[in-house]
C-alpha positions as CSV (number, residue, x, y, z in Angstrom):
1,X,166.0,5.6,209.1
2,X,166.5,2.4,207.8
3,X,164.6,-0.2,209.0
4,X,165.8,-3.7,210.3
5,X,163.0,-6.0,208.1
6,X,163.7,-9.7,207.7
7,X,164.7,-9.2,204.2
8,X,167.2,-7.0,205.4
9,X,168.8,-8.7,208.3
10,X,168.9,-11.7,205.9
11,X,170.1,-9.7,203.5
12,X,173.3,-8.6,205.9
13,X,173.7,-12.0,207.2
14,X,174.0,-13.8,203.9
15,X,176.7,-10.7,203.3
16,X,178.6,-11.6,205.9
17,X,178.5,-15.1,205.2
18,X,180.2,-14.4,201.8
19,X,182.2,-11.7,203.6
20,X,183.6,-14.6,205.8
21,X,184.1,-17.5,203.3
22,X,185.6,-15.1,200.4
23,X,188.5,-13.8,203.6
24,X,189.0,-17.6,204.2
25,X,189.7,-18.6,200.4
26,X,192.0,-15.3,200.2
27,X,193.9,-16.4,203.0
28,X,194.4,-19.9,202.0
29,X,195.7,-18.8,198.2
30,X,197.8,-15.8,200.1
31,X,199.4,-17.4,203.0
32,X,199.3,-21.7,202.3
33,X,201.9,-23.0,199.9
34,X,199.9,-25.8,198.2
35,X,197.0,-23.1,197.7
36,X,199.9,-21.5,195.4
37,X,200.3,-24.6,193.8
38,X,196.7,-26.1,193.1
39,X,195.9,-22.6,191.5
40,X,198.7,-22.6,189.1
41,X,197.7,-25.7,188.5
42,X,194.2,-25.6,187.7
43,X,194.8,-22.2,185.9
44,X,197.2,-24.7,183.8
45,X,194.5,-27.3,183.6
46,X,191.5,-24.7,182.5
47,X,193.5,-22.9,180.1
48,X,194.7,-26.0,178.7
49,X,190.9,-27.0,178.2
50,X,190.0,-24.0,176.2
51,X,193.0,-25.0,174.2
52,X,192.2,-28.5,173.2
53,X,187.8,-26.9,173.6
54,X,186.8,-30.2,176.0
55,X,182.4,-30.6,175.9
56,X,180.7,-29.8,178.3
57,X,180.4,-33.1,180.3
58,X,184.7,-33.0,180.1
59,X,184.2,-29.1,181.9
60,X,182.2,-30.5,184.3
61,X,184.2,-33.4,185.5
62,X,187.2,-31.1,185.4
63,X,185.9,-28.0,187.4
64,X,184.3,-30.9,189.5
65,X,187.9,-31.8,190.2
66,X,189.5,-28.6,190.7
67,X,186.6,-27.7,193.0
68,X,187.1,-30.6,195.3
69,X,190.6,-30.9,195.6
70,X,190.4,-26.9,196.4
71,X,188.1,-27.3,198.7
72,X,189.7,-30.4,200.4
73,X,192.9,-28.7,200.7
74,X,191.2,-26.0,202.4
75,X,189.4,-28.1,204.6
76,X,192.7,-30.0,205.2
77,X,194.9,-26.4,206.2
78,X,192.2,-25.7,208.7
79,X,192.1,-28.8,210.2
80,X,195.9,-28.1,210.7
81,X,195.6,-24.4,211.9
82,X,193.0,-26.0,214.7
83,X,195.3,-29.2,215.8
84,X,198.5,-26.5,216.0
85,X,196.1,-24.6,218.2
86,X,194.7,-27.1,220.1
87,X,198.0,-28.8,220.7
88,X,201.5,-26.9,220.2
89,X,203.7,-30.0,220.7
90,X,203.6,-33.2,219.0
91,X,200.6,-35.2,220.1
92,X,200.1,-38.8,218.5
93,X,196.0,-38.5,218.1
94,X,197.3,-34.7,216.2
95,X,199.8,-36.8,213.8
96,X,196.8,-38.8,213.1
97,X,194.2,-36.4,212.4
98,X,196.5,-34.2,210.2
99,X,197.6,-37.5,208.0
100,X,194.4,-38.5,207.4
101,X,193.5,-35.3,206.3
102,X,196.5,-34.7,203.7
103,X,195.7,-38.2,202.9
104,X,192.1,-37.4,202.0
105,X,193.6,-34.8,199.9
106,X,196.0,-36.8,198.0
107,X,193.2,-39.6,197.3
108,X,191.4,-37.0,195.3
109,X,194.2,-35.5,193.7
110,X,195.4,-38.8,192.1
111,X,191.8,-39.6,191.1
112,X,191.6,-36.0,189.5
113,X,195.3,-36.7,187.6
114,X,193.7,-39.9,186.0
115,X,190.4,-38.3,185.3
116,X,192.4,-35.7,183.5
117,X,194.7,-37.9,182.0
118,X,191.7,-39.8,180.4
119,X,190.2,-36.4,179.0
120,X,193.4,-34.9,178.2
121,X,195.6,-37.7,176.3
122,X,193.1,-38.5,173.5
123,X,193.3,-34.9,172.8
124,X,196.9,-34.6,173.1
125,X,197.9,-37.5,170.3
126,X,195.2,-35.7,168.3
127,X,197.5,-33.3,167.8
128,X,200.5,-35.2,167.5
């Protein structure tokens, strides 16, 4: 019989935590249109890096990029899912919770375009 030790028990609740966050991010990819979108285009972005071999500093400020926009879009679908439950008709404080979300979301993703403009470009005319 096996025997329910701390280690254990943490060991099956820190399992269930990944368990739970790794069926959130397959849902988002599977079911949300922009989740479709971001991957193609950081797959774009990181395979365009192995291309054109950024440094390390350049990988981290892009993964750091691709990581938060993810993760903000993310956060920004389930702050929709959770309005469109708590209120099924149009609701003025709704409007304004789910705009300032997607607007959160864009904010990063124009500061990520620039940040990989400015690695990107030099690179680019190098080839030129």
């Amino acid at each position: 019989m096996i025997q329910n030790t701390p280690a254990t028990v943490y060991r099956q609740a820190l399992n269930k935590t990944f368990s739970t966050a790794f069926s959130g991010i397959k849902y988002f990819f599977k079911t949300e249109r922009n989740g479709k979108i971001q991957a193609g285009v950081s797959l774009i972005t990181i395979l365009s890096g192995l291309y054109l071999k950024l440094n390390a500093v350049e990988w981290i400020v892009i993964m750091l990029c691709i990581g938060s926009v993810l993760a903000l879009e993310m956060i920004n679908t389930a702050l929709e899912h959770l309005c469109n439950l708590v209120h099924k008709d149009y609701h003025p404080s709704i409007k304004i919770i789910k705009d300032v979300a997607a607007g959160a979301v864009l904010i990063f993703s124009i500061i990520s375009v620039v940040a990989g403009l400015i690695i990107f470009l030099p690179k680019l005319f190098l080839l030129l």
